[in-house]
C-alpha positions in Angstrom: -45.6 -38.1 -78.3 -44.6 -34.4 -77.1 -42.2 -34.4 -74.9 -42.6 -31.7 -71.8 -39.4 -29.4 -71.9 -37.8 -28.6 -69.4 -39.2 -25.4 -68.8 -42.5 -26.3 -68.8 -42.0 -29.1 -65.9 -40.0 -26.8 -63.6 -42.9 -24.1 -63.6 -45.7 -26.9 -61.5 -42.5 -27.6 -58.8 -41.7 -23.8 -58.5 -46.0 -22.9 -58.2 -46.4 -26.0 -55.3 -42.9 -24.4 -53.6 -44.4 -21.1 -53.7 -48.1 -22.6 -52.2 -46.0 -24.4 -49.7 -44.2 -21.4 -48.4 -47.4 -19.1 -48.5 -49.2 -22.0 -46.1 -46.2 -21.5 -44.0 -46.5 -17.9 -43.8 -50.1 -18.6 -42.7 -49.3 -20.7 -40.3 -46.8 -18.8 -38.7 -49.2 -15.7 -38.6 -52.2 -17.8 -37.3 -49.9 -19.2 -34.0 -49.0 -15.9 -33.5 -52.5 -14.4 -32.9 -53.1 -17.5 -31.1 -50.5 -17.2 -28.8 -51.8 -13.5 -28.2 -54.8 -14.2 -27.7 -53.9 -17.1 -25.1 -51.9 -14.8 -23.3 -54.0 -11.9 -22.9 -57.2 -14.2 -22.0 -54.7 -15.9 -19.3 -53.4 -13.3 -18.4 -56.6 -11.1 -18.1 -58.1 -14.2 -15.9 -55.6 -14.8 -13.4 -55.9 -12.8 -10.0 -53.9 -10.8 -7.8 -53.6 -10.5 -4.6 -52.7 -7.2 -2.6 -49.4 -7.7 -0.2 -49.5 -5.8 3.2 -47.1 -3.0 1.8 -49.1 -2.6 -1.3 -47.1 -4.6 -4.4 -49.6 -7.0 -6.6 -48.9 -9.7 -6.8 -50.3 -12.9 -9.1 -52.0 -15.6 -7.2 -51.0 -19.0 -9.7 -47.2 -19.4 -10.8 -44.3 -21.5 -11.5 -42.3 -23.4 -9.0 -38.7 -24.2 -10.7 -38.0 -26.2 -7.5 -34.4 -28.0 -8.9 -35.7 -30.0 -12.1 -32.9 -32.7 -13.4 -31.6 -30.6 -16.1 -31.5 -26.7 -16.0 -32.4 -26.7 -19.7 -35.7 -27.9 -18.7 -36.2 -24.5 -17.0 -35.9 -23.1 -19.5 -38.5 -24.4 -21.6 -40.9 -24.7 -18.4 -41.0 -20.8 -18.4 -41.3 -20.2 -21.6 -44.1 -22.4 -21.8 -45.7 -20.9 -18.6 -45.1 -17.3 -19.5 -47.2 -18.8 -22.9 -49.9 -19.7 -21.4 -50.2 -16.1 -19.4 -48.2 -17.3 -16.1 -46.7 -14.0 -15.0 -44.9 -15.5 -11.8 -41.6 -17.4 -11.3 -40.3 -18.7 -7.7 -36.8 -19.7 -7.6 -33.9 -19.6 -5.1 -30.3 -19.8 -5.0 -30.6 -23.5 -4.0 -32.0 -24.7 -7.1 -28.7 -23.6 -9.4 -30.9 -22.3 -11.5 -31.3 -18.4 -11.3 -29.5 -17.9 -14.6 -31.7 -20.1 -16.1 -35.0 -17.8 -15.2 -33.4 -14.7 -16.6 -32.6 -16.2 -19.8 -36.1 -17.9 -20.3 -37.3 -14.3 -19.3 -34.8 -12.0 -21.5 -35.7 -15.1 -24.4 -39.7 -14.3 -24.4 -40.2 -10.8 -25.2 -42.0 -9.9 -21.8 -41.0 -6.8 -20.5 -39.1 -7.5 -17.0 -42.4 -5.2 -15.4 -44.5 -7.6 -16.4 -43.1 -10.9 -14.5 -43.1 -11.1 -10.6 -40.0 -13.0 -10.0 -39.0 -14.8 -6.3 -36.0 -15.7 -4.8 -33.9 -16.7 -1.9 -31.4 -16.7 0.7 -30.4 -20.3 1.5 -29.4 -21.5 4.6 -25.5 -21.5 4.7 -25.7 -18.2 3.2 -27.9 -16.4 6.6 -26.2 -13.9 8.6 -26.3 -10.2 7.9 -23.2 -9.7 5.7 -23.6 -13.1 4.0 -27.3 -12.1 3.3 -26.1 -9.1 1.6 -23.3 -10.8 -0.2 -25.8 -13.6 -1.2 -28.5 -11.4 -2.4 -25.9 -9.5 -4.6 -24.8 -12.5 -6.5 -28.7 -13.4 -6.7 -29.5 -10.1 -8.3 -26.4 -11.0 -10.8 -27.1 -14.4 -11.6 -31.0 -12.9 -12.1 -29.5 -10.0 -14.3 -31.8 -7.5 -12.6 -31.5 -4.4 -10.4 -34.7 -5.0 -8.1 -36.2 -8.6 -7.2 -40.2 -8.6 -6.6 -39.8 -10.8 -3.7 -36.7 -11.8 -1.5 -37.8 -14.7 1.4 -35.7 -16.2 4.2 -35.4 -20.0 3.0 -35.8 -21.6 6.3 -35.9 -20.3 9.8 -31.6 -20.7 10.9 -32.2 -20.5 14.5 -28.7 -18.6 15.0 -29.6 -16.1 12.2 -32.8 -15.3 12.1 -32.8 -11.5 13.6 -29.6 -10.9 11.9 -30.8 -12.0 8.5 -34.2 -10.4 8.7 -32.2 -7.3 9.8 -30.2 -7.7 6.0 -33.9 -8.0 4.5 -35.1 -4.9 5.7 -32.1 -3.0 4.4 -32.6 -4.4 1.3 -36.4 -3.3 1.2 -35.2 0.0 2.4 -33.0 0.7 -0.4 -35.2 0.0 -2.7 -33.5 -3.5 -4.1 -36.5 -5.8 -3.2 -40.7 -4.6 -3.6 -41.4 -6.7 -1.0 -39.7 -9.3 1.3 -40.9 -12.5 3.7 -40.3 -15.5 5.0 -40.4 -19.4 3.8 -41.3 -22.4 5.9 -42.0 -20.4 8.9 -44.4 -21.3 11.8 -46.1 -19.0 13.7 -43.5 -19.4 17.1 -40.9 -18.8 14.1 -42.6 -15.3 13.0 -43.4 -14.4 16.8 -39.5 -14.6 17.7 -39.0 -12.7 14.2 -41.1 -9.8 15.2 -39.7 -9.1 18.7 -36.7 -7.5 16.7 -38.1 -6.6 13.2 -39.3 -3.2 12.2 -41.1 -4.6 8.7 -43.6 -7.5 9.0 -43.0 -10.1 6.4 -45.1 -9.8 3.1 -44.9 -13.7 2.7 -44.9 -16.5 4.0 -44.0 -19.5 2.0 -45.0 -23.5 3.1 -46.0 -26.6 1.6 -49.8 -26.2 1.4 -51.9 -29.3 -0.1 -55.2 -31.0 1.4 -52.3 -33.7 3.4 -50.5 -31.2 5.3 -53.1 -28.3 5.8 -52.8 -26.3 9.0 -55.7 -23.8 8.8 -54.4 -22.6 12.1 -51.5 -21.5 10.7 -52.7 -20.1 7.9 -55.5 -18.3 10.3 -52.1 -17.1 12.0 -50.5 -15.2 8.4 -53.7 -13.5 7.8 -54.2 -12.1 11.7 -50.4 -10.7 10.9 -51.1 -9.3 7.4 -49.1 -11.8 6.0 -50.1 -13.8 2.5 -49.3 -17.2 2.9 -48.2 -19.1 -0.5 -47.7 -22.4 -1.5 -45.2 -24.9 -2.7 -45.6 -28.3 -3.9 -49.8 -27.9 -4.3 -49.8 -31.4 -6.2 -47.8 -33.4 -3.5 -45.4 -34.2 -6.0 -48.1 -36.7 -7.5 -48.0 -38.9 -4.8 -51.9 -38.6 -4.1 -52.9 -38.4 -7.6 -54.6 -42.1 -7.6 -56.6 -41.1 -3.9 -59.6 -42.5 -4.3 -61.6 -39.3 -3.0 -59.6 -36.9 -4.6 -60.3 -38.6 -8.0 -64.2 -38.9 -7.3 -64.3 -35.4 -6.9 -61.9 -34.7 -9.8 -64.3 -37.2 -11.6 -67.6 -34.6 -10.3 -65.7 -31.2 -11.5 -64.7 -33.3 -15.3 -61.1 -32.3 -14.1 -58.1 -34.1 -12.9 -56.7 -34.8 -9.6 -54.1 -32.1 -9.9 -56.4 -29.5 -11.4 -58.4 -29.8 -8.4 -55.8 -29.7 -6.1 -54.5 -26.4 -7.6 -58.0 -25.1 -7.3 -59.2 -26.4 -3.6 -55.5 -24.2 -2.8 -56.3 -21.0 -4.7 -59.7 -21.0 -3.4 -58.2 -20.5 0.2 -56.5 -17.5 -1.0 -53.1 -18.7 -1.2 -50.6 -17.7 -3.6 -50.2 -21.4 -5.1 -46.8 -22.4 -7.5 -47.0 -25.8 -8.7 -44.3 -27.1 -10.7 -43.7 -28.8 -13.3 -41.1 -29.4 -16.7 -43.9 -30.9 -18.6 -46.0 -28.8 -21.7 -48.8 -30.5 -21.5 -49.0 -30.4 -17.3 -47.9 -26.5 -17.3 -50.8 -26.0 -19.5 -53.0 -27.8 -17.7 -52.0 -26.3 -14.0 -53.0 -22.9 -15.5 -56.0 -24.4 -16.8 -58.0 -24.2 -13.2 -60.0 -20.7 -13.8 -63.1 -21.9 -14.9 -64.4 -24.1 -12.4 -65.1 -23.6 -8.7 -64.8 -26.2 -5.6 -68.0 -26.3 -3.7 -68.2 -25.0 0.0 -69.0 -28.3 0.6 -66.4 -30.4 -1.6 -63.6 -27.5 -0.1 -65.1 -28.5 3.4 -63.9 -32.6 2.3 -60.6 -31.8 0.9 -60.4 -30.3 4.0 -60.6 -33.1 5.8 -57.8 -35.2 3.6 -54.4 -33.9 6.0 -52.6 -37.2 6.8 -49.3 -35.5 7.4 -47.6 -36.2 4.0 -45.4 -33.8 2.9 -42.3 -33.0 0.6 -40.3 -31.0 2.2 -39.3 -31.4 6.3 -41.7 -29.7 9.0 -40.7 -26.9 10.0 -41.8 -28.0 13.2 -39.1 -29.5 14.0 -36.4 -26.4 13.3 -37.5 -25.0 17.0 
């Protein structure tokens, strides 16, 4: 019997090496026009909303609210800027500011095409300390101008003084647009007794268990857009039993809805989550509409259960 030289055997390895690689290639170029074609049709379907000085701003984004590891916010944004998500909300609470530019500077996105949020935390309010804490913001951020500066919480003995810092930032062009977080209307009345520019935002908890319409009926009489933080109650009312007979109706799940029920009452909604398969699912809540009716119900869910404190309660 013949035996096969060497040659000859070595030519079938180097042919199924060269098939491997050319399915590679494929591959690589058929997630690529995947991946452009998810992000334009996300990115295409995703509203804006108007603020009361003019900037656009998009209506679904990413909360990076202080996940265990900063790594993971990394791959969070990357994954949401993926799948066509086009705003970020962090603060210089969560540590994690240098973590959003790199995810940004990492994805190719031009820095005119994300709406990034931060803000001034508590210890840091006062006018000069404003100042000196939205500087170091800016630097951890590696940008020149922030879309959105808020006030974190209302500090009764700095609220003029650090609105006052806000405005001079708006004015020189360092912020588009500035507001407030966790605010209630007697909050926003004292603010505007001194204040020459009415907030753009206001930021709150906003779910079905801690809705307020009146205070939401309050932003809107003031121009002001009112978002919302921690839309999926952190999964603590993912197993209601009326929330998942309606998620059951719509053929979605409890935390799709929820998204949904708050985007549908024009709020600027920023769930978050570290999770692939979640982020892709939280963007996933454009093809379906809530029911007068069914948004009437969820309506009716508030049982006071919420995340964060009340805000009530800083007087």
């Amino acid at each position: 019997m013949r035996l096969l030289s060497k040659h000859t055997m070595e030519c079938p390895i180097k042919f199924a090496y060269l098939i491997v690689g050319f399915l590679k290639h494929l591959t690589r170029i058929f997630h690529y026009y995947i991946l452009r074609y998810m992000k334009t049709t996300y990115r295409m379907s995703i509203p804006y909303t108007t603020l009361n000085n003019g900037v656009e701003m998009p209506l679904l984004g990413l909360g990076v609210y202080a996940p265990k590891q900063n790594d993971e916010v990394q791959s969070a944004i990357e994954c949401a800027l993926e799948v066509g998500c086009r705003l970020i909300d962090t603060a210089a609470a969560y540590g994690n500011e240098r973590e959003v530019a790199d995810a940004i500077r990492s994805s190719g996105i031009p820095r005119s095409d994300i709406f990034i949020t931060t803000k001034v935390w508590n210890e840091d309010q006062g006018y000069n300390r404003t100042l000196r804490a939205f500087n170091r913001s800016l630097d951890r951020l590696g940008i020149d101008v922030v879309d959105l500066y808020l006030i974190h919480w209302p500090v009764k003995e700095h609220r003029h003084e650090t609105w006052r810092a806000l405005e001079k930032i708006y004015s020189e062009g360092r912020a588009r647009a500035i507001g407030v977080s966790n605010h209630y209307p007697n909050h926003i009345d004292e603010l505007l007794t001194q204040a020459h520019i009415t907030p753009a935002i206001n930021q709150m908890e906003f779910s079905p268990y801690c809705y307020l319409p009146e205070v939401i009926d309050y932003c809107r009489q003031k121009t002001i857009q009112p978002e919302g933080y921690a839309p999926l109650v952190r999964g603590q009312k993912a197993d209601d039993p009326k929330l998942v007979t309606l998620a059951e109706k719509y053929g979605k799940s409890t935390y799709q809805l929820l998204i949904r029920w708050s985007l549908q009452h024009g709020v600027v909604t920023i769930p978050k989550s570290v999770k692939r398969e979640r982020i892709q699912e939280n963007f996933n809540v454009l093809d379906f509409a809530i029911s007068d009716e069914d948004m009437a119900l969820m309506d009716t869910f508030y049982d006071n259960t919420r995340i964060a404190d009340d805000p009530r309660d800083m007087l």
